[in-house]
C-alpha positions in Angstrom: 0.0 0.0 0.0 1.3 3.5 -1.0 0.5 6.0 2.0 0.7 9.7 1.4 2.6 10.3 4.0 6.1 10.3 5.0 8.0 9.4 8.1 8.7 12.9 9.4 4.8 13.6 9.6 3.7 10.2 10.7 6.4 10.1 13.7 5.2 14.2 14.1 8.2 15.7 14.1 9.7 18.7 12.2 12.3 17.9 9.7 15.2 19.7 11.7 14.3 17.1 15.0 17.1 15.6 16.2 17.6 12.3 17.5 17.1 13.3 21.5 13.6 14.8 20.1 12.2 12.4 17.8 12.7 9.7 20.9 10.8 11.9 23.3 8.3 12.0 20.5 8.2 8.4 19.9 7.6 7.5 23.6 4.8 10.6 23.8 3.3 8.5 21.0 3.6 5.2 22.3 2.5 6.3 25.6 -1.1 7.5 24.0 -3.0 5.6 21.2 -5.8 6.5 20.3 -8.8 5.5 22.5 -11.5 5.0 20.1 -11.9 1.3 20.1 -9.2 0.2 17.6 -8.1 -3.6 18.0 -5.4 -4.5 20.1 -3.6 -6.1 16.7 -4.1 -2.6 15.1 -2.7 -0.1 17.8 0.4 -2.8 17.8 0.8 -2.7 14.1 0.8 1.1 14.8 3.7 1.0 18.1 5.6 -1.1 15.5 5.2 1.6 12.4 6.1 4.2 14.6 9.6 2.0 16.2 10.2 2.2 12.2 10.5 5.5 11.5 11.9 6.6 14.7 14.7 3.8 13.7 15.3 5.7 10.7 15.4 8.8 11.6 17.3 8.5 13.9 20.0 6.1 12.5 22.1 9.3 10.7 23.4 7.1 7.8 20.0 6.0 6.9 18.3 9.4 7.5 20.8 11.3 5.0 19.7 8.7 2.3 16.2 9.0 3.0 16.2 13.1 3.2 18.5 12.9 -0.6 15.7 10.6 -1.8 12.8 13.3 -0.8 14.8 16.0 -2.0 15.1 13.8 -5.1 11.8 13.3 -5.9 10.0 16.6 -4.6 12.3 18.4 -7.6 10.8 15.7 -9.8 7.6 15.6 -8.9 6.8 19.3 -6.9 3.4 19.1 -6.9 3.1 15.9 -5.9 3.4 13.8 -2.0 6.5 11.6 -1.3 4.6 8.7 0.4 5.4 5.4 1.8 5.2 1.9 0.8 3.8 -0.5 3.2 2.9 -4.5 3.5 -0.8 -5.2 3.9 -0.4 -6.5 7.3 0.6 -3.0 8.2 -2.4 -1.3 6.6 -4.8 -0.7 8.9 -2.0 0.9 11.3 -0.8 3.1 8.5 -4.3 4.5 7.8 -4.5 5.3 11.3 -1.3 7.2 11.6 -2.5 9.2 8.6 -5.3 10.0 10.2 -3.8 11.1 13.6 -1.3 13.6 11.5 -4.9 15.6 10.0 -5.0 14.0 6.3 -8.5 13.2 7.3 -10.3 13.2 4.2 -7.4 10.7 2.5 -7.9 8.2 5.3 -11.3 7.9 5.3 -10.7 7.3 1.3 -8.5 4.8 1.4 -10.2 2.9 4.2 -13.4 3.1 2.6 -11.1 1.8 -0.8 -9.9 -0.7 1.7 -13.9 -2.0 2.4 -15.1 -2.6 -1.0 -14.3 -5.8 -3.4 -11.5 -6.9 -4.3 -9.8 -5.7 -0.9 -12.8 -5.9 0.8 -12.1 -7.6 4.6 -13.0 -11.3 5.6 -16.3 -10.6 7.7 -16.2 -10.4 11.4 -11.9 -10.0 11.1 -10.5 -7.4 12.8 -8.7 -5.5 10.0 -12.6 -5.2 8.9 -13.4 -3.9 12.4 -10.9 -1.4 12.7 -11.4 -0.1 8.7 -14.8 0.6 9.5 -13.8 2.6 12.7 -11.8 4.4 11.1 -13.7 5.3 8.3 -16.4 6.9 11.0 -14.0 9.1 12.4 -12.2 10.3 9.3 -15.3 11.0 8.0 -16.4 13.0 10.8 -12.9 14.6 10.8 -12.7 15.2 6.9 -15.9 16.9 7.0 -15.2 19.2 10.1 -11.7 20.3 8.2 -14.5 21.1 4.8 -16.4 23.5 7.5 -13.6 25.6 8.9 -13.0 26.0 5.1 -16.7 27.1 4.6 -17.3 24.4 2.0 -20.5 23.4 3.4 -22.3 20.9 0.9 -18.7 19.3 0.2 -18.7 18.4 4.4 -22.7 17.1 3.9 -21.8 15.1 0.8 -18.6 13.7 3.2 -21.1 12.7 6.2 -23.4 11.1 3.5 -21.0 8.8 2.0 -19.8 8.2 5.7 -23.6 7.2 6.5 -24.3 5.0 3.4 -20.8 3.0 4.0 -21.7 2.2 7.8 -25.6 1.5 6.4 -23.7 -1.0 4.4 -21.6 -2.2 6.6 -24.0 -2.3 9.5 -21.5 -2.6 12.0 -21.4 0.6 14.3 -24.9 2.2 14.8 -23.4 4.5 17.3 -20.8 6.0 15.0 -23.8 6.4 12.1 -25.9 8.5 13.9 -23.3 10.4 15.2 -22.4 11.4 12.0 -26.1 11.7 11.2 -26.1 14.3 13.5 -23.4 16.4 12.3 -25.3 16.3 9.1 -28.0 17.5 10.7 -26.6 19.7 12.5 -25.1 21.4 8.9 -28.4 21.9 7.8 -28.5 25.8 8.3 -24.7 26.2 6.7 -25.4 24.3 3.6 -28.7 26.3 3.0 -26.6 29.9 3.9 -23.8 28.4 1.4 -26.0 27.4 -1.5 -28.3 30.6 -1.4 -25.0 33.1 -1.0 -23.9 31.5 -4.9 -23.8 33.5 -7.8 -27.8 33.8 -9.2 -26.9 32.3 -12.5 -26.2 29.2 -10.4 -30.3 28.3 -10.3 -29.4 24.5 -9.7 -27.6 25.5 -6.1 -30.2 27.8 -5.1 -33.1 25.9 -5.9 -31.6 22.7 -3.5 -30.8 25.9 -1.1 -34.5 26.6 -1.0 -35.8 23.4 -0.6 -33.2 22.8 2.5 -34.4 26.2 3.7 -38.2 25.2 3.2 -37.3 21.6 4.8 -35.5 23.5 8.2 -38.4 25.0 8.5 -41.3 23.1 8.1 -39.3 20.4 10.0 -39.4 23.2 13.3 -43.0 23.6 13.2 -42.9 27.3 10.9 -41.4 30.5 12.3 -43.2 31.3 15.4 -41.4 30.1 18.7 -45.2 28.9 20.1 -45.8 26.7 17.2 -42.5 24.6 17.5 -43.3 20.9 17.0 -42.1 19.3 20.3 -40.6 16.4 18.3 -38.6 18.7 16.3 -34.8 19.0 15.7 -33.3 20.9 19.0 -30.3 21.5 17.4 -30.9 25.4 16.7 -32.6 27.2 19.3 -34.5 29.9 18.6 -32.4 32.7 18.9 -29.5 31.2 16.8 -32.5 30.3 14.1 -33.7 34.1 14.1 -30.3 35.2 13.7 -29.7 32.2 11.4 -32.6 33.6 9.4 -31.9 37.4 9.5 -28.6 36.3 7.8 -30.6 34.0 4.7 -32.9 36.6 4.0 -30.5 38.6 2.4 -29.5 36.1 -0.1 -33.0 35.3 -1.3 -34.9 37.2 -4.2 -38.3 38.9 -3.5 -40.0 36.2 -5.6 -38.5 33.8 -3.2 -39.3 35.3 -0.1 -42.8 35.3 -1.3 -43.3 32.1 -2.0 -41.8 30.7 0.9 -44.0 33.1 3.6 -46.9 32.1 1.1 -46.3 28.6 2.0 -45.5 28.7 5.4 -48.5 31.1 6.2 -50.7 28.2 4.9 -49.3 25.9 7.2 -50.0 28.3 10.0 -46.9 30.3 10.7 -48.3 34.1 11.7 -45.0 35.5 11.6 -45.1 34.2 8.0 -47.8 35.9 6.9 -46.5 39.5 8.1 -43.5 38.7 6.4 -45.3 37.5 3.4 -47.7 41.4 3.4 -44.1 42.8 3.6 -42.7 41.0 0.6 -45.8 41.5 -1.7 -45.8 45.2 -0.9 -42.1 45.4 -1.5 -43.0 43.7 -5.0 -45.7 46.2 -6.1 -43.2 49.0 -5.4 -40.5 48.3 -6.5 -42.2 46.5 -9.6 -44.5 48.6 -10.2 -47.5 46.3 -9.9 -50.0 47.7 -7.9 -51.8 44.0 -7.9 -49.2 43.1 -6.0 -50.6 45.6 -3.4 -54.5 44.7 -3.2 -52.8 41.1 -2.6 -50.8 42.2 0.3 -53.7 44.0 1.3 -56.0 40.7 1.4 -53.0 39.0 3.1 -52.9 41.6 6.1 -56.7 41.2 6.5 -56.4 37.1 6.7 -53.8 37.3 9.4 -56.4 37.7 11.7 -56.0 38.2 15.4 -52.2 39.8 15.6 -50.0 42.0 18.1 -49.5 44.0 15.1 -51.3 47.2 14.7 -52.3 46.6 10.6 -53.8 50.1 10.6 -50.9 52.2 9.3 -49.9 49.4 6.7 -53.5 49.6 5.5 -53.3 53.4 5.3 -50.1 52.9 3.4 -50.9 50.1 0.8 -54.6 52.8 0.4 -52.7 55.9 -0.4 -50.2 53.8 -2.5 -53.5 52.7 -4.6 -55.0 56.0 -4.9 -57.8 55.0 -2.1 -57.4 58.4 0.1 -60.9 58.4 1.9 -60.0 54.7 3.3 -56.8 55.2 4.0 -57.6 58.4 6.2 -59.8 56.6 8.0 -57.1 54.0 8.9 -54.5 56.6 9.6 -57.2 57.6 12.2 -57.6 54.4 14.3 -54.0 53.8 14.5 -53.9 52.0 18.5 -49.8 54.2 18.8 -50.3 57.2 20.3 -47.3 58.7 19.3 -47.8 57.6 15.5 -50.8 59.6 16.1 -49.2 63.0 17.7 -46.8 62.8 14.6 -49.5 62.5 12.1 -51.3 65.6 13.7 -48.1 67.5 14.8 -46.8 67.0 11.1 -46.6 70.4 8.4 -49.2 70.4 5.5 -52.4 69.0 6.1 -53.2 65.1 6.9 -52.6 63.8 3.3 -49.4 65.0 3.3 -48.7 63.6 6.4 -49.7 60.3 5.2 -47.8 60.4 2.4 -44.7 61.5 4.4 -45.1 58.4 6.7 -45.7 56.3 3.6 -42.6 57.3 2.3 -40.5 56.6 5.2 -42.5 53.3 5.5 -41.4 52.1 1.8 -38.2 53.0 2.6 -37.0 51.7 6.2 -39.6 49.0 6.6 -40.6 47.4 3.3 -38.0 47.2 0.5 -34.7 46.2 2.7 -33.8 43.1 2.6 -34.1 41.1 -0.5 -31.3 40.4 -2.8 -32.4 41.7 -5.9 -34.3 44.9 -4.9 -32.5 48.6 -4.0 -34.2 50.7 -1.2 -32.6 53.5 -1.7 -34.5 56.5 -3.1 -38.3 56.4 -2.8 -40.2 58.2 -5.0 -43.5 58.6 -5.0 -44.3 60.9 -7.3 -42.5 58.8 -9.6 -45.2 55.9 -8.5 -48.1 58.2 -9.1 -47.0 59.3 -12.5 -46.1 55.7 -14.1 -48.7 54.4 -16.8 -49.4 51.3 -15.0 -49.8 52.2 -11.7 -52.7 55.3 -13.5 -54.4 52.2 -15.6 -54.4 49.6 -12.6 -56.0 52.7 -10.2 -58.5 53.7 -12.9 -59.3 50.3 -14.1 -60.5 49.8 -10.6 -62.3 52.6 -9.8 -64.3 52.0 -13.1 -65.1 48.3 -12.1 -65.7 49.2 -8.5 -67.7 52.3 -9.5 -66.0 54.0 -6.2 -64.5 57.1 -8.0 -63.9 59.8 -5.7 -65.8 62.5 -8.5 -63.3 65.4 -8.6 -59.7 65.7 -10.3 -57.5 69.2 -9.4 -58.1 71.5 -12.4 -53.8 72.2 -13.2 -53.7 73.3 -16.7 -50.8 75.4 -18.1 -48.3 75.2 -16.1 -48.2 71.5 -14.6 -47.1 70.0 -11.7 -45.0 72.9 -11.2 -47.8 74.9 -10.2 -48.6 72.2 -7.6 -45.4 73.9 -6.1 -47.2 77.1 -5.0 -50.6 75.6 -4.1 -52.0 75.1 -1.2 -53.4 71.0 -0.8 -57.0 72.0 0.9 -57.3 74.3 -2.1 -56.9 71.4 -4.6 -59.0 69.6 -3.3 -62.0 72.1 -2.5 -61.5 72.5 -6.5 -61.4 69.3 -7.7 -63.8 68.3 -10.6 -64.8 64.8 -12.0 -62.5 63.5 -14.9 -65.7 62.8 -16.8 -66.4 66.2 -16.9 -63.2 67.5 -18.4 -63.7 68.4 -22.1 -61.9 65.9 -24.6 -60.2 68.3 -26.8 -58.3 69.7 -23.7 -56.2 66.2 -22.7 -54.1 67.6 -25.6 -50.3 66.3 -26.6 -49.4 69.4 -24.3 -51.0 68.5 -21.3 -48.3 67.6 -18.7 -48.6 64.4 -16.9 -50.2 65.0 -13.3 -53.2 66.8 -16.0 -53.4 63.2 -17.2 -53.5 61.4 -14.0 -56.2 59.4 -13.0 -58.5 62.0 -10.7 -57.7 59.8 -7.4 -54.0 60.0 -7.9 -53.4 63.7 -8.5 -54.7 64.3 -5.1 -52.2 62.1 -3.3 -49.6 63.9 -5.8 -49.8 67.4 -4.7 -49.7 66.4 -1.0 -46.7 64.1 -1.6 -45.1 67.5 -2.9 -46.3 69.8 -0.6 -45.9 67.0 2.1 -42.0 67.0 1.6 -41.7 70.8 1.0 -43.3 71.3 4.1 -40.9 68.2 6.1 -37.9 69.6 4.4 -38.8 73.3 5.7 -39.3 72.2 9.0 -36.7 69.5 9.5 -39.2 66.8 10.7 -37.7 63.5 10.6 -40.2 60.5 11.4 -39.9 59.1 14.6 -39.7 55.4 15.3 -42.9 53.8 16.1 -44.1 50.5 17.1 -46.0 49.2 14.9 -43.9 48.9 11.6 -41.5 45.9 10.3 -42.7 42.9 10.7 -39.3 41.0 10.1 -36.8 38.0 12.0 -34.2 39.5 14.7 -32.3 37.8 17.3 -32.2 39.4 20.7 -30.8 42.4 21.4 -27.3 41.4 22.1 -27.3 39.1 19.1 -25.8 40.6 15.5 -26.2 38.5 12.5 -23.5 35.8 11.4 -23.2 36.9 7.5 -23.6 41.0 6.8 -23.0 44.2 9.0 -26.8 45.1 10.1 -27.4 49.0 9.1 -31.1 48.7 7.7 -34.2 48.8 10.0 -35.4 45.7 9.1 -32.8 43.8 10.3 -33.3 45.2 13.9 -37.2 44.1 14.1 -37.7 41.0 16.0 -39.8 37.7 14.9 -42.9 39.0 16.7 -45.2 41.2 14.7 -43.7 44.3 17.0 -41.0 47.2 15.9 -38.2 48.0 17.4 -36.1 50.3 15.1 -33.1 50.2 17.2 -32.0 47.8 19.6 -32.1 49.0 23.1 -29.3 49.2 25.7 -29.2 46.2 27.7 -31.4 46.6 30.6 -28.9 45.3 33.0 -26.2 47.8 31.9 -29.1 50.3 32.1 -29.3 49.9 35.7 -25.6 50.0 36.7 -24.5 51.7 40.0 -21.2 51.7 40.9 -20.9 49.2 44.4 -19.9 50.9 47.1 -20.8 48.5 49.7 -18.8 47.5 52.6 -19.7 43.8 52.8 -21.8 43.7 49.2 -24.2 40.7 49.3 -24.6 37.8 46.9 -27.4 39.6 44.5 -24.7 42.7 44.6 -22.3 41.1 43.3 -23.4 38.6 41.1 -25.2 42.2 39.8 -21.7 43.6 38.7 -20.1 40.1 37.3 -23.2 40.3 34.9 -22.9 44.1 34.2 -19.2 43.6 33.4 -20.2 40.5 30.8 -23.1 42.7 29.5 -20.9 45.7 28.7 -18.1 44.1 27.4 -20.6 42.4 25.2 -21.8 46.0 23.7 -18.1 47.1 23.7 -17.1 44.3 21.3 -20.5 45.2 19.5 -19.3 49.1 19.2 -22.1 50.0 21.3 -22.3 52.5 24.5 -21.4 50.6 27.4 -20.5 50.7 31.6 -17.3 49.0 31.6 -15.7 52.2 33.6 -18.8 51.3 36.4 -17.6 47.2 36.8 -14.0 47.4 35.7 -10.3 48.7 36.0 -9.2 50.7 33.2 -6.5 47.7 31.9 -9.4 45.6 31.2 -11.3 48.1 29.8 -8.0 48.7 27.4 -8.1 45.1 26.7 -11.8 45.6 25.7 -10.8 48.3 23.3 -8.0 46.4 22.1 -9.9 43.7 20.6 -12.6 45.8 19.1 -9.9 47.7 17.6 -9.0 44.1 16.3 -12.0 42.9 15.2 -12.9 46.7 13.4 -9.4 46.2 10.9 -10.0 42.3 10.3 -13.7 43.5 9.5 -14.9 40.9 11.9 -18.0 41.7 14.5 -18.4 39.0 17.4 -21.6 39.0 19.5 -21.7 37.3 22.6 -24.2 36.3 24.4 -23.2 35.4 28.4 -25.3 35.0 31.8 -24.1 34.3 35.3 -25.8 30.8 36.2 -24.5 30.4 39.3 -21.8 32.6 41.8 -19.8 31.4 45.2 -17.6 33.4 46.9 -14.3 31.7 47.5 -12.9 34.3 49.7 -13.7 37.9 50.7 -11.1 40.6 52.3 -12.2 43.8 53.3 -10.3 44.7 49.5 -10.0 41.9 47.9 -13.1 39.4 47.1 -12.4 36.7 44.8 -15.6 34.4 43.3 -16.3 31.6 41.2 -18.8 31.7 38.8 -20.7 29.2 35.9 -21.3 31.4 32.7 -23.4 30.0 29.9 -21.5 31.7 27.1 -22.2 31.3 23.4 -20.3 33.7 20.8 -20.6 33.9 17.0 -18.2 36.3 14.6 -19.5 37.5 11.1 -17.1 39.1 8.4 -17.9 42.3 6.6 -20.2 40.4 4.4 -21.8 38.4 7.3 -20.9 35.0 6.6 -19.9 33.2 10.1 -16.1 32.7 10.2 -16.2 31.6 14.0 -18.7 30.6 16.6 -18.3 28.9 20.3 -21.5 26.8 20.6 -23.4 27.4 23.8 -22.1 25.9 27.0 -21.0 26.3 30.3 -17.8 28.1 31.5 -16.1 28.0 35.0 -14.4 31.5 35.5 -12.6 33.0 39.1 -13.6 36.3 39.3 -11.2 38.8 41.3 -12.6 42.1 42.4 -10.7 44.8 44.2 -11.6 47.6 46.2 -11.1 51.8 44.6 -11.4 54.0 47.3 -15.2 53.2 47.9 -16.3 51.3 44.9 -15.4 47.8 43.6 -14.5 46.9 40.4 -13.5 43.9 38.4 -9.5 43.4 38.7 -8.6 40.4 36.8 -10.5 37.2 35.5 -9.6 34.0 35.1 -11.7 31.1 33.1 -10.8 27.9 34.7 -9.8 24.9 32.0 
């Protein structure tokens, strides 16, 4: 058998090792074989391969000749591996040596070579036993080593071929479903790697939707509540939000609404906001206004709902040209502070509307979909195209709901609109039926050609802004807007910086613009007990893991309240770190349990158990490292400044 290995790497020693080292080496070898449940013939086969090349290598006659052969052949053959020739009897020990110096994925190749006809094992034999060990673990191995390299689908296709050769082989049920698990466990990396290809690659992101469609049906839908208690548990909920505040990204608005589509009809709420969202987003940017009356009839089939769908009706009204029911709307909006805006905002109440509409289209609606831009709403723009004109005045002609009047601007167009006032407009408004034919001449401009709903909402979109622009009025954040996925608020998404609104909403049909300073942190006093109890300090060990949190999150913090400036430096220090690799880590830790180990009247030192979990994103959000969640055992030393304690020095316990 030809191994691809030679006898530096399967010792594990460095080329330059001399004698002394590669002994030392040999008996750190011999002293631990692996534990995994290898024969007792195999782990000898492997002392004896090991005696071998520590023989050699150490013999300096026979290592010259060797080291003039590899130099020998590497200029012959560069790109290729010098490897070694072994009998059969030491197979089995060779493939294990290979796979204890990290060629993983070769290993479980040759060993699953090693299994099939012609070289297939006698059955029952030990050489057949330990072959289909070994091709379990380098499998699992092979396809760990294809993750930290992000190639995804390559580790699943790995842990497949791993499964189907211990199916065949029926040997090691424990060792299939562990790697069963892993490939479960891949699930949400192989859908983020497929959707993140190129669009042209429609074969990859088709499988990526079905996996995405298949996560999620398999967990019950969307909504925390309607989890299927015999679901997988391998993503909680708050890795799955931020899981899928990460995928949206990647997925076309076509795709976004069929998926919600589908999950809405198998009872997923949080789908169905999603799915009003999406179809709204289409109509805009698409200029489709069916696309709207469909979001519409999806926001009224939602049914009972924390989320307020007055203000979304107003908006997808307006955007058709239906002003009398979107006023009415506008007016039972349940947020009193939407409805202080709406009053306290310059220009009458359609301009208001159209304002919030605006800002709504904007912030809310068109982020987040891979092939639409949200920068730059214009609705005059939407008023004035043909098809939006023909879908609004086909349907007031088949409804017969016309609203009778249309603004009488002749001459000088919508420029003129400039200088009017909005009330005035409309207390002159005339029915479109009325207007003589030979007037709609060539010269007319287009808001005199504008269906008689739309020119209405036109003038107070322009007086709306002149008015917000004179004023400086921004809109102020509101709860009742995005309906969109978010993890908690001292999560960040694994793939992209988060800038846009939507990505800051949560799962449940409620907005929060911007994530709000930890509540903990928020409640920080600096302890200046003499003999602070249990609850005290337990207090500050969590305000110090909150804050440095938000610190490594570029976010206001406390750390000068819990902690002495050097670990406040070494706070800054990695952010500084993380900021010029374009990495963000979010990290998400909680003081389970506290005991205090010894207390002076400066000095207390504690030990505490931390569930920690992090996860770090590049610039482009893709994970590039995570610690999955467990438990941590960390001392805790706090000192004594003058009156108030802070934390001097940590350290977490192996």
């Amino acid at each position: 058998m030809d191994l691809p290995i030679d006898h530096f790497r399967l010792l594990g020693v460095s080329p330059s090792a001399d004698p002394a080292s590669i002994l030392r080496r040999l008996q750190t070898r011999s002293d631990s074989p692996p534990d995994d449940g290898f024969t007792h013939e195999g782990l000898l086969q492997r002392q004896a391969l090991l005696r071998r090349s520590a023989d050699l290598l150490t013999d300096p006659s026979e290592r010259a000749d060797y080291e003039a052969a590899l130099l020998s052949l590497s200029s012959i053959h560069p790109n290729e591996t010098v490897g070694l020739d072994l009998a059969a009897s030491s197979e089995v020990a060779g493939l294990i040596l290979l796979w204890e110096a990290g060629a993983a994925l070769e290993a479980f190749q040759l060993s699953r070579q090693g299994l099939q006809p012609p070289q297939a094992p006698a059955l029952g034999s030990g050489r057949e036993a330990d072959l289909t060990l070994l091709a379990a673990l380098a499998c699992r191995d092979a396809a760990r080593d294809e993750q930290q390299q992000r190639r995804y689908e390559s580790a699943a296709q790995l842990l497949r071929d791993g499964i189907e050769l211990q199916q065949r082989i029926g040997k090691l049920p424990d060792q299939q479903a562990r790697l069963q698990l892993e490939l479960d466990d891949l699930l949400p990396y192989r859908v983020l790697d497929l959707l993140s290809r190129d669009l042209s690659d429609a074969e990859a992101r088709q499988q990526g939707i079905s996996l995405l469609d298949q996560l999620v049906r398999d967990r019950g839908g969307l909504d925390p509540e309607g989890l299927d208690s015999d679901a997988p548990a391998a993503m909680g909920q708050a890795d799955f939000e931020s899981f899928f505040q990460q995928i949206r990204r990647f997925l076309t608005l076509q795709e976004q609404v069929d998926l919600f589509r589908g999950w809405f009809a198998e009872g997923s709420s949080e789908a169905g906001c999603l799915a009003v969202f999406a179809l709204a987003a289409a109509g805009y940017s698409r200029r489709k206004p069916e696309f709207l009356e469909q979001a519409r009839e999806q926001l009224q089939r939602l049914g009972a709902s924390d989320l307020d769908p007055m203000p979304l009706l107003g908006c997808l009204d307006l955007l058709l040209g239906n002003v009398a029911e979107a006023s009415l709307h506008f007016s039972a909006i349940r947020d009193e502070e939407l409805l202080r805006w709406l009053a306290e905002h310059p220009g009458d109440h359609l301009a208001a509307q159209c304002e919030y509409c605006r800002v709504w289209l904007e912030r809310d609606v068109l982020p987040g979909y891979r092939d639409v831009d949200a920068a730059g709403v214009d609705l005059d723009a939407w008023f004035a195209d043909r098809d939006v004109q023909a879908y609004v005045d086909r349907i007031d002609r088949q409804s017969a709901r016309l609203v009778g009047s249309a603004a009488t601007v002749t001459g000088a167009g919508l420029s003129s609109v400039l200088s009017a006032d909005a009330s005035t407009l409309h207390e002159t408004a005339l029915d479109d039926d009325q207007l003589p034919v030979e007037e709609a001449s060539s010269s007319d401009t287009a808001f005199e050609r504008l269906p008689n709903r739309l020119r209405w909402v036109v003038a107070s979109v322009v007086v709306g802004l002149l008015a917000a622009l004179a004023a400086a009025v921004t809109l102020r954040p509101r709860e009742t807007a995005p309906v969109v996925l978010q993890p908690e608020p001292d999560r960040q998404d694994a793939v992209e910086p988060k800038s846009s609104a939507q990505d800051s909403a949560t799962l449940k049909p409620k907005a929060i613009l911007q994530p709000e300073a930890s509540k903990v942190a928020a409640q920080l006093q600096p302890l200046l007990s003499d003999a602070p109890d249990d609850a005290q300090l337990r207090m500050l060990v969590q305000g110090w893991l909150d804050s440095k949190a938000q610190a490594l999150q570029g976010q206001p913090s406390q750390l000068p309240v819990v902690a002495r400036q050097h670990l406040i430096d070494r706070v800054d220090q990695e952010r500084a770190a993380a900021v010029a690799a374009g990495t963000t880590t979010v990290v998400k830790a909680s003081v389970t349990s506290l005991d205090v180990v010894s207390r002076q009247p400066r000095r207390i030192e504690l030990q505490a158990q931390v569930a920690y979990s992090d996860s770090t994103t590049d610039r482009s959000g893709t994970v590039v490292d995570r610690t999955e969640p467990g438990n941590l055992t960390v001392t805790y030393i706090l000192g004594r400044d003058a009156d108030q304690w802070k934390l001097t020095a940590y350290v977490p316990q192996g």
